[in-house]
C-alpha positions in Angstrom: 6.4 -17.6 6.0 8.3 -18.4 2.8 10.0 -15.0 1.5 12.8 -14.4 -1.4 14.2 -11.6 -2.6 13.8 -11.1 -6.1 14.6 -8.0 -8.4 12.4 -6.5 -11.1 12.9 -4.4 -14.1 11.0 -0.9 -13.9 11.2 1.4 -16.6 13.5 3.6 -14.8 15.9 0.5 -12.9 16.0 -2.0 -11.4 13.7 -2.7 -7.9 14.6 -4.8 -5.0 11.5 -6.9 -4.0 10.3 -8.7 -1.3 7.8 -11.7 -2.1 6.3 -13.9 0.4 3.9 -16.5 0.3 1.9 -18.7 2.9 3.6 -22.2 4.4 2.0 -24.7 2.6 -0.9 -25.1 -0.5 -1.7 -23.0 -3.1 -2.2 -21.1 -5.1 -3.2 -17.8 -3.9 -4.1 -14.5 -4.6 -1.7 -11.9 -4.5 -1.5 -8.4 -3.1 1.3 -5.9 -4.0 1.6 -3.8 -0.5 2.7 -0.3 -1.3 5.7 0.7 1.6 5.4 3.7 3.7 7.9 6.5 4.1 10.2 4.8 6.5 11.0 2.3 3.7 11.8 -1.8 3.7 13.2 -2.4 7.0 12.0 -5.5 9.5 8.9 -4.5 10.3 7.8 -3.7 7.2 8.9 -7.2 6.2 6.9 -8.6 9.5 3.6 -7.2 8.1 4.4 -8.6 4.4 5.2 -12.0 6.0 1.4 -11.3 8.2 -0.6 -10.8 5.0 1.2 -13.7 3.2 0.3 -16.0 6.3 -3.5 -14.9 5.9 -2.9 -16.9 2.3 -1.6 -14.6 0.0 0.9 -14.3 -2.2 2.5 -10.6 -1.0 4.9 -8.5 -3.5 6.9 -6.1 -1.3 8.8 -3.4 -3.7 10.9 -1.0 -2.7 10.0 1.9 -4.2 13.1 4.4 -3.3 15.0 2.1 -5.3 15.5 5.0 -8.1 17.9 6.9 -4.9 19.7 4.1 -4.2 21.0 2.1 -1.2 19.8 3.7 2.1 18.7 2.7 5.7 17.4 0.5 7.2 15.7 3.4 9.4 14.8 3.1 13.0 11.6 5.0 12.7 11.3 5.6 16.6 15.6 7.4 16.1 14.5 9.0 12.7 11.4 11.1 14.1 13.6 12.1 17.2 15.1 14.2 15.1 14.7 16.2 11.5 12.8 13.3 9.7 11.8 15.7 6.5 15.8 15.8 6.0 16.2 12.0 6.6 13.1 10.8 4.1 12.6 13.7 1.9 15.3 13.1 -0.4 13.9 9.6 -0.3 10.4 10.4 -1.2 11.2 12.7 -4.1 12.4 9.5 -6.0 9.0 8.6 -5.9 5.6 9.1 -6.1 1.9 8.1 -7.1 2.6 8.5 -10.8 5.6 6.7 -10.4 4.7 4.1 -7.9 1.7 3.5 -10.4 4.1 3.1 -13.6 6.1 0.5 -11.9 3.1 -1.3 -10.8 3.2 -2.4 -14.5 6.3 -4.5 -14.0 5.1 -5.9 -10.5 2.3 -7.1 -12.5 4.0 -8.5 -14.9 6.2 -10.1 -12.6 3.3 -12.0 -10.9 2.0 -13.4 -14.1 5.2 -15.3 -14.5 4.7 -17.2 -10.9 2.5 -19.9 -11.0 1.3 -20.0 -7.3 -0.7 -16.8 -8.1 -4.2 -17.3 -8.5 -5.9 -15.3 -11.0 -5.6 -11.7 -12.6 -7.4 -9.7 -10.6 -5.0 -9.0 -7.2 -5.2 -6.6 -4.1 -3.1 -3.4 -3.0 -2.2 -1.7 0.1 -0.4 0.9 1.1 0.8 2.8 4.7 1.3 6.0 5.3 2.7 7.3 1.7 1.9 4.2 0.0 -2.0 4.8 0.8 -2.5 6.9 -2.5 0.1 4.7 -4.2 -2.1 1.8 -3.8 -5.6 3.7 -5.0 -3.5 5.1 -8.3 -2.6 1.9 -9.2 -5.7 0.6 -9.1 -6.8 3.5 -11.3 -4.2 3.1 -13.9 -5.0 -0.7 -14.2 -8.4 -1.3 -12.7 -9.0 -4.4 -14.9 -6.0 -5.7 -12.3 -7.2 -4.9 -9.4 -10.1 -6.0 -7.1 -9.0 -4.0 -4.1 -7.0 -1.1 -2.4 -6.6 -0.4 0.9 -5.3 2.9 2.4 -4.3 2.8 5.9 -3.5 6.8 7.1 -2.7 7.8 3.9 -2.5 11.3 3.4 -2.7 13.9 0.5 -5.5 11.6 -1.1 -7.5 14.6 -2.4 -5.4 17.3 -3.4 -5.1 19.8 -6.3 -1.8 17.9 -7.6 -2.2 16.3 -11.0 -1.3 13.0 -9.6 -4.0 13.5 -6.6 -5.3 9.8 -5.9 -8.9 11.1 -5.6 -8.3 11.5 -9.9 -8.1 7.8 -10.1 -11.8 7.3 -9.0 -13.5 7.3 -12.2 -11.2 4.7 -13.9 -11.3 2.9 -9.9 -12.8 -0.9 -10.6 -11.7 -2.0 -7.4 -13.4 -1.9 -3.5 -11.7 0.6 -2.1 -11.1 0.9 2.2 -9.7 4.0 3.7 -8.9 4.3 7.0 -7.9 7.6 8.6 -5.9 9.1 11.6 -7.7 11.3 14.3 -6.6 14.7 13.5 -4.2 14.0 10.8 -2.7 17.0 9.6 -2.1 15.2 6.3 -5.5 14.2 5.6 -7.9 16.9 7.2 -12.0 16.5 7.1 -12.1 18.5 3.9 -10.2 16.6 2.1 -11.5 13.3 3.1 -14.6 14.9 2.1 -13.6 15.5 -1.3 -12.0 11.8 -1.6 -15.6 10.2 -0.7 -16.9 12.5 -2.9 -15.0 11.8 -5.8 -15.4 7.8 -5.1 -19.4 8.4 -4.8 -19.7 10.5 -8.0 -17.7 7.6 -9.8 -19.5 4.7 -8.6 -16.9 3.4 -6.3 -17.8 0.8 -3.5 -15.6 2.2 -0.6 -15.7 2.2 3.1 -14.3 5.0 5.0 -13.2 4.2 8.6 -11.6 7.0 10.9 -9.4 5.3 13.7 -9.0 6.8 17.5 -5.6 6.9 16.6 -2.5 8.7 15.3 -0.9 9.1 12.1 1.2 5.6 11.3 -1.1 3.6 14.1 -0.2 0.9 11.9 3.5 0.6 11.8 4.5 -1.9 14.7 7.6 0.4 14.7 6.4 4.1 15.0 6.0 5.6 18.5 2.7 5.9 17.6 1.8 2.6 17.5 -1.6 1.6 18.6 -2.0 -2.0 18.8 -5.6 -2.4 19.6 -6.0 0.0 16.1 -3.7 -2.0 14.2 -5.3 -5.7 14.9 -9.3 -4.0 13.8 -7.2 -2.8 11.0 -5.7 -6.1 10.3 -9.4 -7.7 10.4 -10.8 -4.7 8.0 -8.0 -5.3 5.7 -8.3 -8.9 5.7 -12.5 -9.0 5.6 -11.9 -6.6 2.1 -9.3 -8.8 0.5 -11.1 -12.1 1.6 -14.2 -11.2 0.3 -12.8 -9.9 -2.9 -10.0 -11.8 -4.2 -11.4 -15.5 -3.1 -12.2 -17.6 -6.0 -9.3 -16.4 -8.1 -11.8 -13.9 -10.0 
């Protein structure tokens, strides 16, 4: 697929981006697809360039550019050893609040392209990027049609900045997919989430996969390829349904 890398002006820097679009036509609707903790790297440019060749146009950020230059990682070398000292310092650059504040310049940025079609665009997130796509569809639900977290965790917690928060304000279809016994995002708490999204009106599907924590990610050990292609037709079905028509 087509890809460039383009920089955009956050309130707090400047953020390396990826953006992709399909081979040929246009124009398309765009998703912004919220990174996971192992940050941009190959494979998380392989599933950008994936979504793009569905026919969309797909805004990779990297949102650990407030730390600086770092990586790529090797997930399957990173969680042989202390990974919470590898990514943490990483991951306290960022977070939902702050993934959702610069989500107002990756907007912006997509109104100036004119192979976008329409306002109304899709997120998704991995991993930590699961509650960074749901609270930016919260703080700019007139934006958004859909969010998709794959294995996100900490979506319902007592943290101001808790994605379950965002439901009320939520205009979007939301799709969450868990992780067998994911330590990160427990029955409890995926029972507060759904009931948050229920109490506000939400349309959401819940989905738990036989799989692990990060089935997604082509380059975690725990990589479950039959998991990941029904999660590639979920997450395709949602934004397909929602974002055709340039709504």
């Amino acid at each position: 697929m087509p890809n460039a890398a383009v920089t955009i002006r956050t309130r707090d820097g400047d953020c390396p981006a990826y953006v992709m679009t399909p081979d040929r036509g246009g124009p398309w609707p765009a998703v912004i697809l919220y990174m996971d903790a192992g940050g941009i790297r190959p494979a998380m440019v392989d599933m950008a360039q994936r979504l793009a060749g569905a026919g969309y146009v797909v805004l990779l950020p990297d949102l650990f550019y407030r730390y600086g230059p770092y990586g790529p990682f090797v997930p399957r070398e990173v969680f042989a050893g202390d990974f919470r000292a590898v990514l943490g310092p990483l991951m306290a650059t960022t977070g939902n609040d702050k993934a959702a504040g610069d989500t107002q310049a990756f907007l912006g940025y997509l109104d100036t392209r004119d192979d976008v079609a329409g306002r109304r665009i899709g997120a998704v997130g991995f991993c930590m990027g699961g509650g960074m796509a749901l609270a930016a569809a919260g703080t700019y639900p007139d934006r958004f049609a859909a969010a998709a977290s794959f294995h996100g965790g900490n979506l319902a917690t007592d943290a101001p900045t808790s994605p379950h928060l965002f439901a009320p304000k939520l205009e979007a279809e939301v799709y969450v997919a868990a992780a067998e016994a994911d330590g990160s995002y427990p029955p409890a708490m995926a029972e507060r989430l759904e009931k948050s999204l229920t109490q506000a009106g939400v349309r959401y599907t819940t989905r738990t996969y036989p799989a692990a924590h990060g089935w997604m990610m082509p380059d975690f050990p725990v990589y479950d390829h039959a998991a990941a292609e029904r999660g590639w037709t979920e997450m395709l079905a949602l934004f397909d349904r929602t974002l055709r028509g340039g709504a």
